[in-house]
C-alpha positions as CSV (number, residue, x, y, z in Angstrom):
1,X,-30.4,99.8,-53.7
2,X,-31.2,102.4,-50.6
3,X,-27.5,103.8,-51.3
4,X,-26.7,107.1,-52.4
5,X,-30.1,107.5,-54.0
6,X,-29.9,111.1,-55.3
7,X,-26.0,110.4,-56.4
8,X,-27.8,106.8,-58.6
9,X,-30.2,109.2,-60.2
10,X,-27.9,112.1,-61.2
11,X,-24.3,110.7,-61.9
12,X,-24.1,108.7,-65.2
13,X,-22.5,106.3,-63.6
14,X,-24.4,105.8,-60.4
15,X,-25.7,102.4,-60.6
16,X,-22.6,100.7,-61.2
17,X,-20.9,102.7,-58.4
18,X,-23.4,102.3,-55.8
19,X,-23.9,98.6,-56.7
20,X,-20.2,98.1,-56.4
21,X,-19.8,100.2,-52.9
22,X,-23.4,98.2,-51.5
23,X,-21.5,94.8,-52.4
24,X,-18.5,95.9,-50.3
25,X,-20.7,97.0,-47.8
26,X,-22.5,93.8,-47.6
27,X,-19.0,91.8,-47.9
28,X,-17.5,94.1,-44.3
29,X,-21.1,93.4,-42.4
30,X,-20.8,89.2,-43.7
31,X,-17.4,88.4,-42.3
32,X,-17.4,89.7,-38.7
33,X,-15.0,88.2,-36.2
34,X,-16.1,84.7,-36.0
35,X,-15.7,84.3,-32.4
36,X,-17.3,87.5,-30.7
37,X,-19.8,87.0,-32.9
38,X,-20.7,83.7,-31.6
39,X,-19.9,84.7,-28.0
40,X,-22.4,87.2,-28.2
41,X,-25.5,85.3,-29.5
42,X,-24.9,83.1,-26.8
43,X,-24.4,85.4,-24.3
44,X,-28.1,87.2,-25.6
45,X,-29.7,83.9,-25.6
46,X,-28.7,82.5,-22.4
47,X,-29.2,86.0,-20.7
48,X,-33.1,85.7,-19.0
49,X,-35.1,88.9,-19.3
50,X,-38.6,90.2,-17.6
51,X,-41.6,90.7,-18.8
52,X,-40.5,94.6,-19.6
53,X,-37.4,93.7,-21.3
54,X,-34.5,94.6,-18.2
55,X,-31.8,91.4,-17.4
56,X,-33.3,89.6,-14.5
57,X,-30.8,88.2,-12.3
58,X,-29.0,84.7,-13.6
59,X,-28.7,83.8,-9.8
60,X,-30.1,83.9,-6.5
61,X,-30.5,87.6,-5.1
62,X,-28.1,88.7,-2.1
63,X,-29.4,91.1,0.3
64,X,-27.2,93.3,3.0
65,X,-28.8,95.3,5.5
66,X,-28.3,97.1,9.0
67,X,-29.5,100.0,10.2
68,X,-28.7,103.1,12.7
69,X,-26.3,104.5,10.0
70,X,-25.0,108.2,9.8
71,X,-23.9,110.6,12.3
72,X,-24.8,114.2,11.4
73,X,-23.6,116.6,9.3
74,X,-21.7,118.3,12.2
75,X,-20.1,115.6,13.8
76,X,-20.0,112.4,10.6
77,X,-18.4,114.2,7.6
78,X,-14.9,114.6,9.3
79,X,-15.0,111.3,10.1
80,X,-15.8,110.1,6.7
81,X,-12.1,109.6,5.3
82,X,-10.8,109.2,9.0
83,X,-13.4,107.5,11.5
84,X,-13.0,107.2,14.6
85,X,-13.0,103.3,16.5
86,X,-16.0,104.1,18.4
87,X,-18.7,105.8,16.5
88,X,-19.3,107.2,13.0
89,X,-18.1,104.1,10.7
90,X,-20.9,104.7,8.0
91,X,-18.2,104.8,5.6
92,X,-16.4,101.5,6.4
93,X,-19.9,99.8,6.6
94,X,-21.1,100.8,3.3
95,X,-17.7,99.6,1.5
96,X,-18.6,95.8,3.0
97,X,-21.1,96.5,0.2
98,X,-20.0,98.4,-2.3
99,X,-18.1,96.3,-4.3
100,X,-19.9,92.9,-3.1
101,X,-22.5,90.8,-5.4
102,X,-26.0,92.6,-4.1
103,X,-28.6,93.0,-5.4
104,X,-30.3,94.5,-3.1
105,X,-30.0,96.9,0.5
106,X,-32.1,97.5,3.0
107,X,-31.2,100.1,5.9
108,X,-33.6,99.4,8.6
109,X,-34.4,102.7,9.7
110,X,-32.5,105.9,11.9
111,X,-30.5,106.2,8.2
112,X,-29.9,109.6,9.1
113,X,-28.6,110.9,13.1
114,X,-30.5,113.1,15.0
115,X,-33.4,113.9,13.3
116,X,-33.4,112.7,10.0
117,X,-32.8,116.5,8.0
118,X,-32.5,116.8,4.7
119,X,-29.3,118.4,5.2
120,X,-28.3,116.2,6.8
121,X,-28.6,113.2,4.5
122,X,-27.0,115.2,2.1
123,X,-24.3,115.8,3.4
124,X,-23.4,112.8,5.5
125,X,-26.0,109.9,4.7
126,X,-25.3,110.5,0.8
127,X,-21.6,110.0,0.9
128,X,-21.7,106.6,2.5
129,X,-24.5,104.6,1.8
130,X,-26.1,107.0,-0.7
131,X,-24.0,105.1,-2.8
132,X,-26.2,101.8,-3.0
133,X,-29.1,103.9,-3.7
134,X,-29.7,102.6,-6.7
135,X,-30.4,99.3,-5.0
136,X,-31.8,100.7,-1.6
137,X,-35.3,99.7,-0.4
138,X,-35.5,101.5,3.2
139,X,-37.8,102.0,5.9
140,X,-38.1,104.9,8.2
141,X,-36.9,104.6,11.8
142,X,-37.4,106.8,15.0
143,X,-35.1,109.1,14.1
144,X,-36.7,110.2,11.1
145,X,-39.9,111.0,12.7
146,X,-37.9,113.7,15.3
147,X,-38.3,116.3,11.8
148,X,-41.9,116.5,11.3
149,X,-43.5,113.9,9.0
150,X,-39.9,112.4,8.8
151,X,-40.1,114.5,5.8
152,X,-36.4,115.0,5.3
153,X,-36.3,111.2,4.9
154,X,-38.9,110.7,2.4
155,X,-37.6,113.5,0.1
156,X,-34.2,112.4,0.3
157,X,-35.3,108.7,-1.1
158,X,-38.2,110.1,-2.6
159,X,-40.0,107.0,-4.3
160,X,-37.9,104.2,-3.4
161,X,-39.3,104.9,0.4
162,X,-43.0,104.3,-0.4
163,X,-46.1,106.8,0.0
164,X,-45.1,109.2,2.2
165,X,-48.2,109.2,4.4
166,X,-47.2,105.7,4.9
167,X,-43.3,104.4,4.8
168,X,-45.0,100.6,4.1
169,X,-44.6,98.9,0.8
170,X,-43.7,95.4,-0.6
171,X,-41.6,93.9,-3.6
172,X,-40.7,90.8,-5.1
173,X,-36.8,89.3,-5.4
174,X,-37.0,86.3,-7.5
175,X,-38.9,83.8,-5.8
176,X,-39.0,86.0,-2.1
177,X,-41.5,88.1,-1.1
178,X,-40.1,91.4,0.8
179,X,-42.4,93.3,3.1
180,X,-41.1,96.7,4.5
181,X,-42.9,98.1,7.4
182,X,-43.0,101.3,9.9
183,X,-42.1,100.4,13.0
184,X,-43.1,104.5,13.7
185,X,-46.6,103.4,14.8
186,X,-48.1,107.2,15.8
187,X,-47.2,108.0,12.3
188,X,-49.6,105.9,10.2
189,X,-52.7,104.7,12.6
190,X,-50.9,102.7,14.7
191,X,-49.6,99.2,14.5
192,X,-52.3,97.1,16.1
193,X,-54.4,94.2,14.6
194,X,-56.9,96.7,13.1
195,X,-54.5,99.3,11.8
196,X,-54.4,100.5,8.4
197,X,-50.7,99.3,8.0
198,X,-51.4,95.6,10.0
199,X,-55.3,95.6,8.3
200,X,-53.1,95.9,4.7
201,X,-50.2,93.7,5.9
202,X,-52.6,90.8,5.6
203,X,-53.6,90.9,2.6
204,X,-50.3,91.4,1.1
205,X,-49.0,88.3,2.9
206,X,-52.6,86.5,1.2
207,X,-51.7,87.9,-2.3
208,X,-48.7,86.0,-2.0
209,X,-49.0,82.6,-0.6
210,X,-46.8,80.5,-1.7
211,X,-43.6,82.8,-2.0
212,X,-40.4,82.6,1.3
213,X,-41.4,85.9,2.8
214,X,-38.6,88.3,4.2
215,X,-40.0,91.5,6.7
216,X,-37.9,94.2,7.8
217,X,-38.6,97.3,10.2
218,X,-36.7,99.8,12.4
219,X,-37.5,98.3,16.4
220,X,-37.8,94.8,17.4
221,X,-40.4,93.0,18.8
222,X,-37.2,90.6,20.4
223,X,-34.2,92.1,21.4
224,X,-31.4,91.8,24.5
225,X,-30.2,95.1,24.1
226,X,-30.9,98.5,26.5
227,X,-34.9,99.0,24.1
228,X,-35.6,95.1,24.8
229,X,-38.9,93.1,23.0
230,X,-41.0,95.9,22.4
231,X,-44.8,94.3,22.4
232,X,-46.1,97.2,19.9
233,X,-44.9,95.0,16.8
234,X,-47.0,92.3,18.3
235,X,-49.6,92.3,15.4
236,X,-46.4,92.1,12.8
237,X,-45.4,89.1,14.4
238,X,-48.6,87.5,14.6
239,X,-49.6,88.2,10.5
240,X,-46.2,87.2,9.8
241,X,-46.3,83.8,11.6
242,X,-49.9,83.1,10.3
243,X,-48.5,83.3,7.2
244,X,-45.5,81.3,7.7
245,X,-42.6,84.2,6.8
246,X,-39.6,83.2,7.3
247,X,-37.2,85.8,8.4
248,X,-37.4,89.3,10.6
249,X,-34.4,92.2,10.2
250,X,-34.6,94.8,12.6
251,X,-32.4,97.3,14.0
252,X,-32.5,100.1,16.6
253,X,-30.8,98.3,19.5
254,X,-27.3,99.2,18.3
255,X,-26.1,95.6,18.3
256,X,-25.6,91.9,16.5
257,X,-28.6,89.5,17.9
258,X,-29.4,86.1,16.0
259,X,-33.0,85.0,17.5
260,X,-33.7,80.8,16.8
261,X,-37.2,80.8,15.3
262,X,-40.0,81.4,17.6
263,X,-43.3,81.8,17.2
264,X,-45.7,85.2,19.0
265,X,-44.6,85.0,22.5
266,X,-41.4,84.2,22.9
267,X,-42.3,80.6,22.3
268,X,-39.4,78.5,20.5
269,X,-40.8,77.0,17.3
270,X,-38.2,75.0,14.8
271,X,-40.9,74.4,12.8
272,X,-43.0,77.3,11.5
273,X,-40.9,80.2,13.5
274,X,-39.9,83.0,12.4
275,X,-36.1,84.0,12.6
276,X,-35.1,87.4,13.5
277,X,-31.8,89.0,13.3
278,X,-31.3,93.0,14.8
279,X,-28.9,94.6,13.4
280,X,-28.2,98.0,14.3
281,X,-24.5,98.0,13.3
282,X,-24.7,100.2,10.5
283,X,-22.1,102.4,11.9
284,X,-23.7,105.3,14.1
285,X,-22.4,103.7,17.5
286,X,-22.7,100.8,19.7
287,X,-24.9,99.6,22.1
288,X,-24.5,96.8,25.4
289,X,-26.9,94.1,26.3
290,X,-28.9,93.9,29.2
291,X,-31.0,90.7,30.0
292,X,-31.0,87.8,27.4
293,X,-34.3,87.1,25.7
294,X,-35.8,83.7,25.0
295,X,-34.3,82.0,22.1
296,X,-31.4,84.8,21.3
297,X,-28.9,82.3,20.0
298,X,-25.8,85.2,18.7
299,X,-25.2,88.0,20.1
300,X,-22.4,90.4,20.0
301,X,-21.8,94.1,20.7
302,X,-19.2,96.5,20.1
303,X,-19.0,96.4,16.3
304,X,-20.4,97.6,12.9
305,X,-21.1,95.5,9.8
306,X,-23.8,94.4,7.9
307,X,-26.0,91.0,7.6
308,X,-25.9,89.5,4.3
309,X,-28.6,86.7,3.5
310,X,-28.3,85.2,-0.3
311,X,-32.3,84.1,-0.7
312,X,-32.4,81.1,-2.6
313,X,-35.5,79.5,-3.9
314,X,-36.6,77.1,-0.8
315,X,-33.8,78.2,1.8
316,X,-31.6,81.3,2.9
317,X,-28.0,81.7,3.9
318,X,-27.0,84.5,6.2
319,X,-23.6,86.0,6.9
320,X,-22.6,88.6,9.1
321,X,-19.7,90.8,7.7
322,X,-17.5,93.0,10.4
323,X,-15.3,96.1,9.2
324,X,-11.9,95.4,9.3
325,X,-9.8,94.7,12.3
326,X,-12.8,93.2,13.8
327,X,-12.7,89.3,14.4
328,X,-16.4,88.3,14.2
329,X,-18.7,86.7,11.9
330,X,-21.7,84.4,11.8
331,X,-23.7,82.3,8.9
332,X,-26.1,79.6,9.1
333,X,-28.9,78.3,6.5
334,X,-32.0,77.7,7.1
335,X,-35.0,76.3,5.2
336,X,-38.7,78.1,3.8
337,X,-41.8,76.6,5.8
């Protein structure tokens, strides 16, 4: 026996007191509580795991995002435990999520009011929505870029935002492909059809063919509100439609829009379009519409929440969750091309 090996070879009587304590030993570890122990292997069995060992999720991945978040430091803290109706709700917005079923967020861009300091996401940014960190996959908005670099973004999120000299990246949720893009064109070579960023876009969306493909970035290239379709993301729309992606989140315009699909050009397509949905509600301030695009099916100012879409393996659900004491919502389904 591996018990007590010095006391076995010194004490006259070791053997037959080791032997004795080793069979108790071995009678505790046989007679465990028959029921937790059978909960448990079943609960390890049935629990999926990846390739490097973490639980994968046992159901289909929900996703919240919205962006054009936090008021500074100066003027968003004091509101934090006592916000005022009309601006500054970064606080209320991030509890639709906190204690919901997502797995993952995505704040699309102007995180951080006015210029995206450091300081500023620390001490406003961080005591909202730095709470979903853990889960956060961002991208950079206009705001950022007004500090140099949008430096005070990147080394606030640090990896989770990308390469730096970039702010584009991709990742996998289950059986979706997510593709996060900078909408801050003078920052990375621009965004036409032969930028870096469009140029490695493409072969992103080739590397993954046959996956329901989510993209997200800070301005639209449809919206009804005071920044309207902005024709710089034309090139995004156009890779994304070739490839047959699915959905568009975008924020900036400080409202709710739902977009039917359509494909580049304003042109309605059922079929293989893409739906977008703006969403810059994340609790900064509110925005009014101006002229009604093409195809804009929902749209609603004058609140803050946050779109929720549950991405399932050949369709998605959205749902559009207000704060409290505001009476709107919206949800739909749609398929995968």
């Amino acid at each position: 026996m591996w018990i007590f090996p010095e006391f076995k070879r010194f004490h006259p009587l070791g053997n037959r007191i080791t032997t004795a304590v080793a069979t108790v030993l071995l009678l505790i570890s046989c007679t465990p509580n028959k029921t937790v122990t059978e909960s448990s292997q079943k609960a390890i069995a049935s629990t999926p795991t990846t390739p490097s060992g973490a639980i994968a999720p046992t159901s289909d991945p929900v996703i919240a995002a919205a962006g054009d978040i936090s008021c500074n430091a100066a003027s968003g803290t004091a509101q934090h435990n006592n916000p005022r109706a009309d601006t500054c709700q970064m606080r209320a917005t991030s509890d639709l999520i906190l204690n919901s079923q997502v797995t993952a967020v995505l704040p699309l861009g102007d995180e951080q009011y006015d210029n995206g300091a450091l300081a500023d996401f620390q001490q406003s940014y961080d005591l909202t929505w730095g709470r979903l960190n853990s889960i956060a996959h961002p991208v950079p908005g206009n705001h950022e870029y007004h500090t140099s670099g949008a430096s005070g973004y990147f080394r606030y999120f640090g990896a989770i935002a990308g390469d730096p000299a970039k702010g584009y990246y991709s990742y996998d949720l289950v059986s979706w492909h997510l593709v996060a893009l900078n909408s801050t064109c003078s920052a990375v070579g621009g965004c036409g059809a032969n930028s870096p960023q469009v140029r490695w876009l493409k072969a992103d969306l080739a590397a993954h063919p046959s996956q329901c493909t989510l993209a997200y970035w800070h301005q639209p290239r449809f919206s009804s509100g005071p920044h309207g379709s902005d024709r710089a993301y034309d090139a995004f729309w156009q890779a994304l439609y070739a490839a047959g992606a699915e959905v568009v989140l975008n924020g900036h315009d400080h409202t709710y829009e739902r977009f039917a699909p359509q494909a580049p050009g304003s042109r309605a397509d059922a079929a293989h379009g893409i739906r977008e949905f703006v969403v810059g509600t994340g609790g900064r301030s509110v925005y009014s519409f101006t002229s009604t695009q093409p195809n804009s099916e929902v749209r609603k100012t004058g609140i803050y929440g946050v779109l929720k879409l549950t991405l399932h393996p050949d369709s998605y659900d959205w749902e559009f969750s207000a704060i409290p004491g505001t009476p709107f919502t919206d949800s739909g389904h749609d398929s995968c091309h």
